[in-house]
C-alpha positions in Angstrom: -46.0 42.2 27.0 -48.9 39.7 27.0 -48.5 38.8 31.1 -48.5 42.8 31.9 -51.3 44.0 34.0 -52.8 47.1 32.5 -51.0 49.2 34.6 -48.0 47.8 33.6 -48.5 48.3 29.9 -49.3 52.1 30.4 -46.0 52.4 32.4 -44.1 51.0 29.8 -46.1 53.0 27.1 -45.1 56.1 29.1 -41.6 55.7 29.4 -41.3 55.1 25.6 -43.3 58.1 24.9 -41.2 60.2 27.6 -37.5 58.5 26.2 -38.6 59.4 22.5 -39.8 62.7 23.6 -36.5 63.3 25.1 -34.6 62.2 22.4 -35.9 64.1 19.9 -36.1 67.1 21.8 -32.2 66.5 22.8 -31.7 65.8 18.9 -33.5 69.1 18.2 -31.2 70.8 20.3 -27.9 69.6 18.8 -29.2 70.2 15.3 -30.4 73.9 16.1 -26.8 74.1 18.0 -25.3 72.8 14.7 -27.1 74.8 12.5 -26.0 78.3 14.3 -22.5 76.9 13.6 -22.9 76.2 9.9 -24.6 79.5 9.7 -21.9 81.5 11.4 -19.8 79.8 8.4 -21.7 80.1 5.7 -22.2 84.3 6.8 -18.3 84.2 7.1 -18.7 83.2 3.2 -21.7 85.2 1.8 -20.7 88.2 4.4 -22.9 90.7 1.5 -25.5 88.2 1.3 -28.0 90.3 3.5 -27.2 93.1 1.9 -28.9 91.6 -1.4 -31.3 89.0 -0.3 -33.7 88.1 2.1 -36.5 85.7 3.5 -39.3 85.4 1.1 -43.1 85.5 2.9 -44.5 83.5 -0.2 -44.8 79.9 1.1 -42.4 77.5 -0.6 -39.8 80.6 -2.0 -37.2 80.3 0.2 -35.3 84.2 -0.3 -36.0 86.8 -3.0 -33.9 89.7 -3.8 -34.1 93.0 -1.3 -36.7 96.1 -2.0 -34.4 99.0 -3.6 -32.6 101.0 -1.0 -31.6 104.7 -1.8 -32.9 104.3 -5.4 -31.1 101.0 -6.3 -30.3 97.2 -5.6 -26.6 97.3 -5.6 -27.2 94.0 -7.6 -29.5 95.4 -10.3 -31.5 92.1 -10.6 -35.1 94.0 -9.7 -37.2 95.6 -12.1 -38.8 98.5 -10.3 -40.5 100.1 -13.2 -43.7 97.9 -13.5 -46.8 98.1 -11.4 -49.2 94.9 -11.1 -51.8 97.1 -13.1 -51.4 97.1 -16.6 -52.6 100.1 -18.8 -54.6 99.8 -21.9 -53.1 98.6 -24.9 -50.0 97.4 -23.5 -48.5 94.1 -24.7 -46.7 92.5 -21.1 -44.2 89.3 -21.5 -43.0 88.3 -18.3 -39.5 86.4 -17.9 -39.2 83.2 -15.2 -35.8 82.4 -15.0 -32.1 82.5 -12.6 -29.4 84.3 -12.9 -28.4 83.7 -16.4 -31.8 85.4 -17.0 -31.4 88.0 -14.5 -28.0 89.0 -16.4 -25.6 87.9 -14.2 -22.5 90.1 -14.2 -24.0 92.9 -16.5 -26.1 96.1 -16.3 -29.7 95.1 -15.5 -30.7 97.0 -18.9 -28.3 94.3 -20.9 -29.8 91.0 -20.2 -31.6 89.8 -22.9 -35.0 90.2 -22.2 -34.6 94.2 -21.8 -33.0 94.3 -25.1 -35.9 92.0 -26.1 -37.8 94.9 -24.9 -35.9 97.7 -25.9 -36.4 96.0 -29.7 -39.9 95.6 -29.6 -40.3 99.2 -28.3 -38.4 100.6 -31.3 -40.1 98.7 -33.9 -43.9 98.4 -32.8 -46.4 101.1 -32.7 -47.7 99.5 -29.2 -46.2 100.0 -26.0 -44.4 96.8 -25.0 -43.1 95.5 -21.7 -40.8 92.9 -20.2 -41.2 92.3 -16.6 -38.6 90.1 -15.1 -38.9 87.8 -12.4 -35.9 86.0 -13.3 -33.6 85.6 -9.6 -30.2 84.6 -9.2 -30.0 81.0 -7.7 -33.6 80.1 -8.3 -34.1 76.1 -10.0 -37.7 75.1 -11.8 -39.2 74.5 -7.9 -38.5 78.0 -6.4 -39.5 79.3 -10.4 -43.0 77.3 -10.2 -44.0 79.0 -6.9 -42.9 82.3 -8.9 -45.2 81.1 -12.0 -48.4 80.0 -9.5 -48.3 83.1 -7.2 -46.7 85.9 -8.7 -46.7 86.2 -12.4 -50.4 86.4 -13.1 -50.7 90.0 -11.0 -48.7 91.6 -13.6 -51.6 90.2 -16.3 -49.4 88.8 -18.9 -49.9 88.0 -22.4 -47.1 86.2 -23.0 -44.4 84.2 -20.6 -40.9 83.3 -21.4 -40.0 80.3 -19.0 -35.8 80.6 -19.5 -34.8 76.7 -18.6 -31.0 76.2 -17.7 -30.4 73.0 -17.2 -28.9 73.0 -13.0 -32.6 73.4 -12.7 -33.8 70.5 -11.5 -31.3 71.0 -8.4 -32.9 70.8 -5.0 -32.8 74.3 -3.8 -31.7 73.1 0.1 -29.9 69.6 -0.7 -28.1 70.6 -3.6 -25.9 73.5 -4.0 -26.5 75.3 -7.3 -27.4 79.0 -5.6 -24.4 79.6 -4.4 -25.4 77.8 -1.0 -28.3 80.7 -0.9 -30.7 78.1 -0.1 -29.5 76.7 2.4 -28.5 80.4 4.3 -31.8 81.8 4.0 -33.8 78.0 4.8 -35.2 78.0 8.3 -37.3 74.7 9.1 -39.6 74.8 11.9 -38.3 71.3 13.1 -35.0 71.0 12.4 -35.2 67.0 13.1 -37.9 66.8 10.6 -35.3 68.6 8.2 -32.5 66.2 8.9 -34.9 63.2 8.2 -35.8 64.8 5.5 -32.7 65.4 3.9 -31.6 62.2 4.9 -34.0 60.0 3.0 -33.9 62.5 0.0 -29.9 61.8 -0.1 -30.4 58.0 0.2 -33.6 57.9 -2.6 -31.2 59.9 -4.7 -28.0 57.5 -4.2 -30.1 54.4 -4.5 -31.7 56.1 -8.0 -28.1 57.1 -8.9 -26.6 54.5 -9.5 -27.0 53.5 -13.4 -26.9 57.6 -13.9 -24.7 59.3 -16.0 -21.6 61.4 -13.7 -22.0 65.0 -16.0 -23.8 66.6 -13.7 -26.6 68.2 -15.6 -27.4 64.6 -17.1 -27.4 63.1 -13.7 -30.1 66.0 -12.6 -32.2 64.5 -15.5 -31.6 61.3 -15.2 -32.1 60.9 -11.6 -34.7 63.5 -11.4 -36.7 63.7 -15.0 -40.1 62.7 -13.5 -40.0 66.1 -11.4 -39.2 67.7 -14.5 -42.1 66.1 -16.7 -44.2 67.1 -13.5 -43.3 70.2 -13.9 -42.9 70.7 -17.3 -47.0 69.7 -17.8 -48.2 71.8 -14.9 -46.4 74.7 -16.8 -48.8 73.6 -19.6 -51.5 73.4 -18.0 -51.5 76.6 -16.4 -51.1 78.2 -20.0 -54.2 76.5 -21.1 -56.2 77.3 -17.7 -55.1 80.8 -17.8 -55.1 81.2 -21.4 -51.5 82.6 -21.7 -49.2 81.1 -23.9 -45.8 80.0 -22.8 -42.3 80.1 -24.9 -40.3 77.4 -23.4 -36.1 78.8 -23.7 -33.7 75.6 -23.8 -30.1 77.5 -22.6 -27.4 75.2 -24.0 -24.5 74.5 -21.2 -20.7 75.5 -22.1 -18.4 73.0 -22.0 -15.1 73.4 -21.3 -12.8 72.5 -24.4 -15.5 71.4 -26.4 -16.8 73.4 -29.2 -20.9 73.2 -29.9 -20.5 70.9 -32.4 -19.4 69.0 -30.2 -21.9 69.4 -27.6 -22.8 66.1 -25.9 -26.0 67.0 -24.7 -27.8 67.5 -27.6 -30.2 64.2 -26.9 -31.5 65.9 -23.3 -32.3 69.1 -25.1 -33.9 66.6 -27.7 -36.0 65.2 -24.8 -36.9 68.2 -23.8 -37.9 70.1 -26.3 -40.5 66.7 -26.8 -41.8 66.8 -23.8 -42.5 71.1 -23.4 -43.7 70.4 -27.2 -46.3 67.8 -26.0 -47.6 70.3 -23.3 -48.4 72.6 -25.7 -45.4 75.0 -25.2 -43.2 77.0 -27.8 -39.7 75.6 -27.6 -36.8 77.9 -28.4 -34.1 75.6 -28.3 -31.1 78.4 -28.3 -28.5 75.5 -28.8 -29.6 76.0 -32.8 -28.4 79.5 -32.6 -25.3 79.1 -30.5 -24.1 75.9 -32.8 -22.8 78.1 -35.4 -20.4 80.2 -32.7 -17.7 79.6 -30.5 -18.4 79.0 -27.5 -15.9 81.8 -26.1 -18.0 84.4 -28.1 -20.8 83.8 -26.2 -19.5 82.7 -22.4 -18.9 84.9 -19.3 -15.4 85.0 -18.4 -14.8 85.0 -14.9 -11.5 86.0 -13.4 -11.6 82.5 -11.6 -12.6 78.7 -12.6 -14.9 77.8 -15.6 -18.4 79.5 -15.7 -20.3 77.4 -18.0 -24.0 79.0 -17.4 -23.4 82.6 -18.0 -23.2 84.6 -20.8 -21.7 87.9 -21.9 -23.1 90.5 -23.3 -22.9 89.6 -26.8 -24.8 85.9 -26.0 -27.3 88.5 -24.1 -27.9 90.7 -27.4 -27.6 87.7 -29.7 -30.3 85.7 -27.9 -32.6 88.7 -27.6 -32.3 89.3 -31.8 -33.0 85.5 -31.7 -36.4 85.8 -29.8 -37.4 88.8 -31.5 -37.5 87.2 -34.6 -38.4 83.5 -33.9 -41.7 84.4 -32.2 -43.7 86.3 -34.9 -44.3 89.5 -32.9 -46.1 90.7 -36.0 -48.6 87.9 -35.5 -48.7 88.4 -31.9 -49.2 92.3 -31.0 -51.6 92.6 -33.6 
């Protein structure tokens, strides 16, 4: 370009400018195009998906769980009996979690932390209350946005964080909600999406590839400085707000393997360090499930392995668990 005129160098800076501008534009098109496909197929899959969820208006949640309609969520997940205002001499724990939280499978009124609830109300003289924000599909990101903008307008004293450990999933470029992410996602730019997704696919192969293949070690491994990061800003919002923070370790089921033989017991290890460090209480429930089989405890669904979800005795086992590892004696005096 150095024996262009002026003139000439503007020209040829325009019709780059214009060819990019076309081509992205063009690319925009195909991927919107592409994306109304994908859509159409993933609706074709999730055909009750509207019925349950929809498009959150808190920046960075991508879908939350329907308002009640005619009295109920036909999937029970919400807990409609809490207002943001909490009255005098009430003791409020709020529960952060996914489905395994939420109670997947069971009656709202049987996940653990409204037995937790129910146990505290029959044995203190104070009114106690457990407000869950738990939602099916959600990993640590989708739960931090739920910690940061939403849990501190109930006024809590007390916040159980329940950790599975498909957290550190990408709710879009992973697939651990059930593909809810990426129904509900909507970029404004869908080229700035596929670039997006593109160089986090190619960060995440090139960090990959010394990682372990289980997949819940591979999120760690490949991932564990998003979970220190978030594992201290959960601390530090403790100390800022002055709310203390019980940090719940859910051991995985593994198919065929028993809990003694477990073979992650060195990531919960880690874990439990790291929460420790920040100044959280760890409940590692892999202590009380080592000492059942793992088919007590499991959700047995009619097809393939579940090995997240628990049944109704894990749910009543864990909340006896809680009630009497945290010192509620201590606490709600």
């Amino acid at each position: 370009m150095g024996g262009m005129s002026i003139r000439d160098k503007f020209r040829f800076i325009l019709i780059v400018t214009i060819c990019v501008a076309v081509f992205i534009v063009v690319t925009e098109i195909v991927l919107r195009i592409q994306h109304f496909h994908q859509h159409r197929l993933l609706a074709a899959r999730h055909q009750e998906a509207e019925n349950h969820y929809m498009l959150s208006e808190i920046p960075g949640l991508i879908y939350t769980l329907k308002p009640k309609v005619h009295g109920t969520n036909s999937r029970g997940y919400w807990d409609y009996e809490y207002d943001y205002k909490k009255e005098k001499g009430v003791y409020r724990i709020i529960v952060i979690g996914d489905s395994i939280a939420a109670g997947h499978n069971l009656p709202f009124k049987d996940n653990f932390s409204k037995l937790l609830e129910q146990k505290l109300n029959n044995t203190r003289p104070q009114k106690n209350e457990v407000i869950v924000l738990a939602r099916p599909g959600y990993g640590t990101s989708q739960e931090m946005v739920i910690l940061e903008q939403e849990a501190f307008r109930y006024d809590p004293d007390l916040i159980i964080w329940s950790y599975a450990l498909n957290d550190p999933a990408h709710p879009v470029f992973h697939n651990a909600n059930n593909e809810m992410g990426r129904y509900f996602y909507k970029p404004r730019l869908f080229v700035a999406r596929f670039f997006a997704e593109t160089v986090f696919l190619i960060k995440e192969k090139i960090m990959s590839r010394h990682a372990s293949r289980e997949y819940h070690r591979f999120l760690h491994e490949v991932y564990w400085d998003g979970v220190l990061g978030n594992i201290r800003r959960i601390g530090e919002i403790s100390r800022r707000r002055h709310v203390p923070v019980v940090f719940v370790i859910h051991p995985v089921f593994e198919q065929g393997r028993s809990f003694e033989q477990y073979s992650l017991k060195s990531l919960h290890e880690r874990l439990r360090s790291e929460a420790s460090d920040q100044g959280l209480e760890v409940v590692d429930l892999y202590d009380l499930f080592k000492s059942f089989d793992p088919d007590e405890l499991r959700f047995h669904q009619p097809s393939g392995f579940d090995p997240w979800h628990l049944n109704q005795k894990g749910h009543q086992i864990i909340a006896g668990y809680l009630y009497e590892r945290l010192n509620w004696g201590h606490r709600l005096q």
